[in-house]
C-alpha positions as CSV (number, residue, x, y, z in Angstrom):
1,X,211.0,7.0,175.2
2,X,210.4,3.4,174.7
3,X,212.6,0.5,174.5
4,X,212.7,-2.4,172.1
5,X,214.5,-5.3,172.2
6,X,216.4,-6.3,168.9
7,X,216.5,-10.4,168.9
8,X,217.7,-13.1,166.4
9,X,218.3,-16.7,167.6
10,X,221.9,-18.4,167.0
11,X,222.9,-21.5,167.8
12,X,220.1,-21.7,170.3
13,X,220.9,-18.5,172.3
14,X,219.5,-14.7,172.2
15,X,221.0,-12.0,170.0
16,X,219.8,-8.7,172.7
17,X,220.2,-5.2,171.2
18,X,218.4,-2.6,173.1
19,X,217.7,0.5,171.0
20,X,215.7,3.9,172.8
21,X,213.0,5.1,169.9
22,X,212.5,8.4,170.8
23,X,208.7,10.0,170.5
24,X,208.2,7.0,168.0
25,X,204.8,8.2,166.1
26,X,206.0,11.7,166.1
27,X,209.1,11.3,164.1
28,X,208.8,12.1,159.8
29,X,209.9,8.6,159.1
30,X,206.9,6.8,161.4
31,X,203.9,9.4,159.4
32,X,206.0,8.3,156.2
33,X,205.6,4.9,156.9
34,X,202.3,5.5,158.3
35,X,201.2,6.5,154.6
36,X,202.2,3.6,153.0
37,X,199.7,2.0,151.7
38,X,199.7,-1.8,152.7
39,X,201.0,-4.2,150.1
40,X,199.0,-6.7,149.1
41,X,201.1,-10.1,150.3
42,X,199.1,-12.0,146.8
43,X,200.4,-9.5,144.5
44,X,204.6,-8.9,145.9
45,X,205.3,-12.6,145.7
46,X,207.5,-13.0,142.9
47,X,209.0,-16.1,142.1
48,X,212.7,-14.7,143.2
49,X,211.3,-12.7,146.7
50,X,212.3,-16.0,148.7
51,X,215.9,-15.9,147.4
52,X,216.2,-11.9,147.7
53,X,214.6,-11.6,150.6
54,X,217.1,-13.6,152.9
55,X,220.0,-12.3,154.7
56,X,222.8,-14.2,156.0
57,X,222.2,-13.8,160.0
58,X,225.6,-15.9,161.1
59,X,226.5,-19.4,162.4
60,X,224.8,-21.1,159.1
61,X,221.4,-19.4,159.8
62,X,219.4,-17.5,157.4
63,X,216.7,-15.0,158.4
64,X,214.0,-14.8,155.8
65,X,211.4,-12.2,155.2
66,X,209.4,-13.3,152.3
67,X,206.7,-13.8,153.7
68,X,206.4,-10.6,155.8
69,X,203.8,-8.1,154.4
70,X,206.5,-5.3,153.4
71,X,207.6,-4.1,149.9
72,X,210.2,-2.3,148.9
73,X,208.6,1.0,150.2
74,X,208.2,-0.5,153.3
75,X,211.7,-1.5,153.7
76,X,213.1,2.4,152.5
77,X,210.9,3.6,155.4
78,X,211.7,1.3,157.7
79,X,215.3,2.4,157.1
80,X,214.4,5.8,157.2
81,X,213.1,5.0,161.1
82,X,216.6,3.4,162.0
83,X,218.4,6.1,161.0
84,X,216.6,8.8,162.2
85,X,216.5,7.3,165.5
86,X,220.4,6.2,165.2
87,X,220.0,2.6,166.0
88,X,223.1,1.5,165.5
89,X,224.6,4.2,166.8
90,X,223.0,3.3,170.3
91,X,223.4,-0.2,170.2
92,X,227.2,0.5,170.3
93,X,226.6,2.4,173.0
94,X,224.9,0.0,174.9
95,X,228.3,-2.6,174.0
96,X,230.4,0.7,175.2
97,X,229.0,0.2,178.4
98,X,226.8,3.1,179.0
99,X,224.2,3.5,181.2
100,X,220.9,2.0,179.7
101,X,218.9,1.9,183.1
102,X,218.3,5.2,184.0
103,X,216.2,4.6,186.9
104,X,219.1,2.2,188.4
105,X,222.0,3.5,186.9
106,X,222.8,0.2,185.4
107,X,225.0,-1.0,182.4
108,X,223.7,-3.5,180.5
109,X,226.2,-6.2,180.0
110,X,225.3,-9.7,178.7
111,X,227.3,-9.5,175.7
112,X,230.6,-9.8,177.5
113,X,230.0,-13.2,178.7
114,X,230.1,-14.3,175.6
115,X,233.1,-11.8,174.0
116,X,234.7,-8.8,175.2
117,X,235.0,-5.5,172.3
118,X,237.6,-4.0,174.5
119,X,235.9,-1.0,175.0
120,X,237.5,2.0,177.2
121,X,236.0,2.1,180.5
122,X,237.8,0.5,183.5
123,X,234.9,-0.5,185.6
124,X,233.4,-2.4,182.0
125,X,236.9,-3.9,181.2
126,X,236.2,-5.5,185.0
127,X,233.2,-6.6,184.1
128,X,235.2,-8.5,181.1
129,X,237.7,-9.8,183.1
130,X,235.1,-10.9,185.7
131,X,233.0,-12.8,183.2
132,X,236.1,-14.3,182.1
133,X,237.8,-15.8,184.9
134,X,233.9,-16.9,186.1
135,X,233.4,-18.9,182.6
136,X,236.8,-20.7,183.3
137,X,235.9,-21.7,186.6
138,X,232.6,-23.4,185.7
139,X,234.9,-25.2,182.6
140,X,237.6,-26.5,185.0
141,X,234.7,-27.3,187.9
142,X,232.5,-28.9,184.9
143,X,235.8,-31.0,184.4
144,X,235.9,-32.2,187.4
145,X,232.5,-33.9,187.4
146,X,233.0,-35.1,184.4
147,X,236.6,-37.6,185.2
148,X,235.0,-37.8,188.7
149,X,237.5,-36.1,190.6
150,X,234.0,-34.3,192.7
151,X,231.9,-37.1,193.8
152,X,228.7,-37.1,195.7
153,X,229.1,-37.1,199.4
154,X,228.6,-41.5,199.1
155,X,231.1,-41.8,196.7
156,X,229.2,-42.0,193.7
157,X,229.8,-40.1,190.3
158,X,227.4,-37.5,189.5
159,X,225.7,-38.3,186.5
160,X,222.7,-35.8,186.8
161,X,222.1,-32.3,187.2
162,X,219.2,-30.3,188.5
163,X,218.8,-26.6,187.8
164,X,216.3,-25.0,190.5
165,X,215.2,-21.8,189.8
166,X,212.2,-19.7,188.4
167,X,212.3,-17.0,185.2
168,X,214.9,-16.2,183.7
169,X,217.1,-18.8,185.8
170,X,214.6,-22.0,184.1
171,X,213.3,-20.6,180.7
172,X,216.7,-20.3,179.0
173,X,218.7,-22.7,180.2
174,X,216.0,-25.1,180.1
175,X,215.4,-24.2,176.3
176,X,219.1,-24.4,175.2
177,X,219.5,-28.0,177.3
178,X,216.7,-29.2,175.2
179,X,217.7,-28.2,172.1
180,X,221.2,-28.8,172.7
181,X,220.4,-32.2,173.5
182,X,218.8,-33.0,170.2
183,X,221.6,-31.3,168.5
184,X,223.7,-33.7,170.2
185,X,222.4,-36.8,169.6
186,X,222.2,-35.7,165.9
187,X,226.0,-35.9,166.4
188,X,226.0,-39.2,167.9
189,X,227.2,-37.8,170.8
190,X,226.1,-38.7,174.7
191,X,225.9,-35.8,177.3
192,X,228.3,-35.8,179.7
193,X,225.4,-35.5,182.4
194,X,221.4,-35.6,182.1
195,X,219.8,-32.5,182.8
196,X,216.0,-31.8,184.5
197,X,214.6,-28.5,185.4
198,X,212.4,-27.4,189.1
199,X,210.9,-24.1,188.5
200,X,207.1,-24.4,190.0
201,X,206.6,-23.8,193.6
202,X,203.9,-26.2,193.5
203,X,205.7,-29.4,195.0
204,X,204.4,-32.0,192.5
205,X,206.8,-30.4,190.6
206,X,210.2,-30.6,192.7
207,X,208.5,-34.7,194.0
208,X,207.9,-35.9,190.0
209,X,212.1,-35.0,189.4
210,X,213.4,-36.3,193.1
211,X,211.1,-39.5,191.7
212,X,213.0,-39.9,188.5
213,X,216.8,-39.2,189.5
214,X,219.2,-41.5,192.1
215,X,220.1,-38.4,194.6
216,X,223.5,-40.1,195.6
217,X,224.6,-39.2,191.8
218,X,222.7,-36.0,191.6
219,X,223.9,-32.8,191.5
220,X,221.8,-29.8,192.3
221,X,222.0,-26.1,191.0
222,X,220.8,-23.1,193.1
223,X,220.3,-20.3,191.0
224,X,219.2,-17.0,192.4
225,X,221.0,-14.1,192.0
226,X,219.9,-12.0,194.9
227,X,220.3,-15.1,197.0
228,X,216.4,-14.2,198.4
229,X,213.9,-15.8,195.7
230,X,211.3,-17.2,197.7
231,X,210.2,-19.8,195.2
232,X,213.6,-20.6,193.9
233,X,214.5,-21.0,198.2
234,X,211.4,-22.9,198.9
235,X,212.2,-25.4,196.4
236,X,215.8,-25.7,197.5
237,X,214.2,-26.6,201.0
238,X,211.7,-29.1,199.7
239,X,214.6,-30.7,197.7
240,X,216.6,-31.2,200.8
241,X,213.9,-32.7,203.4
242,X,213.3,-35.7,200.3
243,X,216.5,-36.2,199.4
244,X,217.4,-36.4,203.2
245,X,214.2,-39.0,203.9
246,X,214.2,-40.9,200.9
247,X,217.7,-41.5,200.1
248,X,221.1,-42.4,201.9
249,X,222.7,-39.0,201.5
250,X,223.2,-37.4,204.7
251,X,225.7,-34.3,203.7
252,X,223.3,-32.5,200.9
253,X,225.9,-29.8,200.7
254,X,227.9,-31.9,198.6
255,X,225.2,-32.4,196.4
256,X,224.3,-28.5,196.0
257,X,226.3,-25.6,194.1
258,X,225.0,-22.2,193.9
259,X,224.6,-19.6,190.9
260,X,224.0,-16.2,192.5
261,X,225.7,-12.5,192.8
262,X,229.2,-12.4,195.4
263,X,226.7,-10.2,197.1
264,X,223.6,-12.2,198.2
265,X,223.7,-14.5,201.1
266,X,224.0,-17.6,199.2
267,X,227.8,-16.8,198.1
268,X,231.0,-18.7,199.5
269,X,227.9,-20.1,201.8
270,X,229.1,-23.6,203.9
271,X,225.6,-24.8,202.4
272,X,227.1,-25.4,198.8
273,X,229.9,-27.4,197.6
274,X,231.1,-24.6,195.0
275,X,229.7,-21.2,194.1
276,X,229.4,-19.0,190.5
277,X,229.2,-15.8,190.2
278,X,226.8,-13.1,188.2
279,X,226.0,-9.3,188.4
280,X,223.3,-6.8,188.2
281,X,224.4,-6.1,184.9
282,X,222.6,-8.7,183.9
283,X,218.8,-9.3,183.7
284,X,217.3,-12.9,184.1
285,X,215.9,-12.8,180.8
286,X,219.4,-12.3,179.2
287,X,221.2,-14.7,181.8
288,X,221.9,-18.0,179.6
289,X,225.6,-17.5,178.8
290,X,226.5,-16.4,182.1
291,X,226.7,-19.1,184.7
292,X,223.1,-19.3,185.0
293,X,223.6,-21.0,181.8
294,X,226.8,-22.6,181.8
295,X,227.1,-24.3,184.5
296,X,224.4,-27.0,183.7
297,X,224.8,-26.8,179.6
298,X,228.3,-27.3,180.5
299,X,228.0,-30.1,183.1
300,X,225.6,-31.8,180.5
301,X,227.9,-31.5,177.3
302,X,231.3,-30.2,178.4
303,X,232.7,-26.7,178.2
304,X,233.6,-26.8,174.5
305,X,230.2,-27.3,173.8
306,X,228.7,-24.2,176.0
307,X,231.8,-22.3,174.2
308,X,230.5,-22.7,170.4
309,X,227.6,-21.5,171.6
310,X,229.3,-18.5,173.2
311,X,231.3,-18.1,170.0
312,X,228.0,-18.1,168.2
313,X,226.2,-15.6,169.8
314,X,229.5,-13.4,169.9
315,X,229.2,-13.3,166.4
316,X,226.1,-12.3,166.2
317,X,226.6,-9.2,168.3
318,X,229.0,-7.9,165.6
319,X,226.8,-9.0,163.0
320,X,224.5,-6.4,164.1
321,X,226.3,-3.7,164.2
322,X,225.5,-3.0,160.3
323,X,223.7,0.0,159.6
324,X,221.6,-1.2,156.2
325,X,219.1,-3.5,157.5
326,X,218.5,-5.9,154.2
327,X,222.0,-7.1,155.9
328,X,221.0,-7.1,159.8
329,X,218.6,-9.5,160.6
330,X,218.1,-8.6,164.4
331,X,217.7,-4.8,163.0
332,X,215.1,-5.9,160.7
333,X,213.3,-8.2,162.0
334,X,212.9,-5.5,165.2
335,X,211.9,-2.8,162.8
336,X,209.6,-5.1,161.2
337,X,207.8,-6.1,164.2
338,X,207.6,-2.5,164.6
339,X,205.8,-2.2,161.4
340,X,203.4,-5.1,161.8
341,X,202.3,-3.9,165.5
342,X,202.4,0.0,164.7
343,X,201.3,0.3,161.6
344,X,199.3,-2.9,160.8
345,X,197.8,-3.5,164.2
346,X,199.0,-6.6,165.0
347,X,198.1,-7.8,168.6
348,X,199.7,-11.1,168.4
349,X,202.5,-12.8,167.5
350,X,203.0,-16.8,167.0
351,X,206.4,-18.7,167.4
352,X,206.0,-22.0,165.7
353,X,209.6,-24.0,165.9
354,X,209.4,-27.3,163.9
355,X,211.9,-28.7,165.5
356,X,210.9,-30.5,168.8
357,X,214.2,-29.9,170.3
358,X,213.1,-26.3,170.3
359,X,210.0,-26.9,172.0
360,X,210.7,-24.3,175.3
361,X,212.1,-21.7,172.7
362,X,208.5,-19.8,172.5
363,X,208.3,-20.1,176.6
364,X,211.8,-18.9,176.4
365,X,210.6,-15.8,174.1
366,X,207.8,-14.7,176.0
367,X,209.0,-13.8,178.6
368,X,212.3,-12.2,176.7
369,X,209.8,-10.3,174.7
370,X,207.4,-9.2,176.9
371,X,208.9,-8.5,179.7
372,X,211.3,-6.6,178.1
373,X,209.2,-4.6,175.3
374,X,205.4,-4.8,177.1
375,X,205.9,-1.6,178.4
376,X,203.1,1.5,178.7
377,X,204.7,4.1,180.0
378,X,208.6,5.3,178.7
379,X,211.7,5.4,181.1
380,X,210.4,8.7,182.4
381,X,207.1,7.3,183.5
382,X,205.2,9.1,181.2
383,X,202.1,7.1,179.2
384,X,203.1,6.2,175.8
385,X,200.8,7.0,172.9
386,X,201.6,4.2,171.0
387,X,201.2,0.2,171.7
388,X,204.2,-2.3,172.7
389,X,204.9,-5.5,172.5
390,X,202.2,-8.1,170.8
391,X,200.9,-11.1,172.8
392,X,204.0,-13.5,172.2
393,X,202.0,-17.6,172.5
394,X,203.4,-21.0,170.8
């Protein structure tokens, strides 16, 4: 049984939908589409394909095909596949809360930090509620910083912020502050705070920001969501000893808030001036509109901000939820890659954004991708017959 990750990109942020393909290049619809013969991409472009083959993905964003080496054929089989295999049915099942990790026994809940469906199911409703009253708290804390009611421990206003962190915790974040930034200035608008990023254990890395940024207005954000992340904890410690000998703050604590589980040792911990709060219901990968997200994106350009971005990805969860997938561009573009990777024999796959301000957005999707799809054996640890993800570079 393999899984593949559905993604489409709004406003910035993932659109996951994990769907189980059972016994893949077993099924009719696979050896149908197997049989296909491959269209030749000189002679299917028609004057009209760029037009017809668009679909309306949400938030302003179009998702177009054209260019994808797929006819008509191609498309009725690759429909075939979903249904067969019921994608849609268990992508709501994944929104309903069931258990996707077998081996863990884990839900798989991003979505509701960014939307609850009120589904049935009292421990997922938590969940909701949790996500819910968390957001809020990083809005009203965020607040705070921003009309200088939290200051730094020598009285100055904060007017930087520091994610340190590795993964899923730095690729995300890092790729929505970037490209949120350019939005913003688009705008004409001026983030609330500036924003930098420590991920590498090598210390050049944590010395070249402490180098750049006034500590005694600098905030600092721990995120780890076990608490125990070696690199992420190593980095915390190499933060402190510079900032404590090459600048006056003396109480670091009130320079340093924490993003971690209620669970790990980090949490309510005298070491932090405030602490958010995330679950094993979410991986790393899918982490950016939980706190591991919010709290710097919303530090930088206020809560409202982080919010339209929630609302935007919201809406892309219930865009995908259609069955017919000339109208569900996270469905097809999965089933697609499926095509190009099964069928054709594609090893590779380039993201090329031509916008600078989504220049981490390819670091962002390779691990996103393959982590989550670069599988070789199925949930029951048995080899798969059949290849996974492509290389994902750009």
């Amino acid at each position: 049984m393999q899984t593949f990750i559905l993604s489409v990109i709004i406003t910035g942020e993932e659109k996951i939908m994990e769907v189980k393909f059972n016994n893949l290049n077993n099924t009719d619809s696979f050896k149908k589409l197997a049989s296909l013969p491959v269209p030749d991409i000189k002679k299917i472009i028609t004057p009209d394909r760029v037009s017809s083959f668009s679909i309306k993905a949400g938030n302003g964003i179009d998702y177009n095909y054209s260019a994808k080496c797929a006819d008509t054929s191609v498309l009725e089989a690759l429909q075939m596949l979903s249904d067969e295999q019921q994608a849609i049915a268990k992508y709501k099942k994944v929104l309903s809360g069931e258990i996707m990790n077998k081996g863990e026994k884990r839900m798989v809940l991003h979505h509701y930090t960014r939307g609850a469906f009120g589904i049935d199911g009292r421990e997922v409703k938590e969940r909701g509620d949790f996500y819910k009253t968390e957001i809020k708290r990083v809005y009203d804390f965020a607040d705070k910083i921003h009309r200088g009611v939290i200051k730094g421990s020598t009285g100055a206003k904060f007017d930087t912020a520091v994610q340190i962190g590795i993964g899923g915790s730095d690729l995300g974040p890092r790729a929505l502050y970037i490209a949120l930034k350019g939005y913003m200035a688009s705008e004409g608008r001026t983030p609330f705070l500036y924003c930098d990023f420590i991920s590498n254990v090598d210390p050049d890395d944590a010395a070249d920001v402490i180098n750049r940024i006034n500590p005694e207005s600098t905030l600092f954000i721990l995120v780890s969501k076990s608490g125990t992340t070696q690199e992420t904890l190593a980095n915390s410690y190499l933060v402190k000893n510079l900032v404590k000998k090459f600048s006056p703050v003396t109480d670091i604590s009130r320079h340093m808030i924490a993003v971690t589980s209620k669970e790990s040792p980090m949490a309510s911990s005298p070491d932090f001036l405030d602490s958010f709060y995330i679950d094993d219901f979410i991986g790393g990968r899918y982490s950016s509109t939980s706190a591991v997200g919010g709290v710097a994106l919303s530090l930088a350009f206020g809560g409202e901000v982080f919010q339209d971005l929630l609302d935007g990805a919201h809406e892309s969860d219930m865009k995908a939820l259609e069955n017919d997938i000339t109208k569900n561009a996270s469905l097809l573009d999965a089933m697609l890659g499926i095509y190009e990777r099964n069928i054709l024999g594609h090893t590779a796959e380039a993201v090329l954004p031509y916008s600078q301000a989504l220049s981490r957005f390819p670091a962002h999707l390779q691990q996103l991708m393959m982590e989550s799809n670069g599988k070789s054996v199925s949930v029951n640890g048995d080899r798969l017959s059949y290849p996974t993800c492509p290389v994902i570079f750009g």
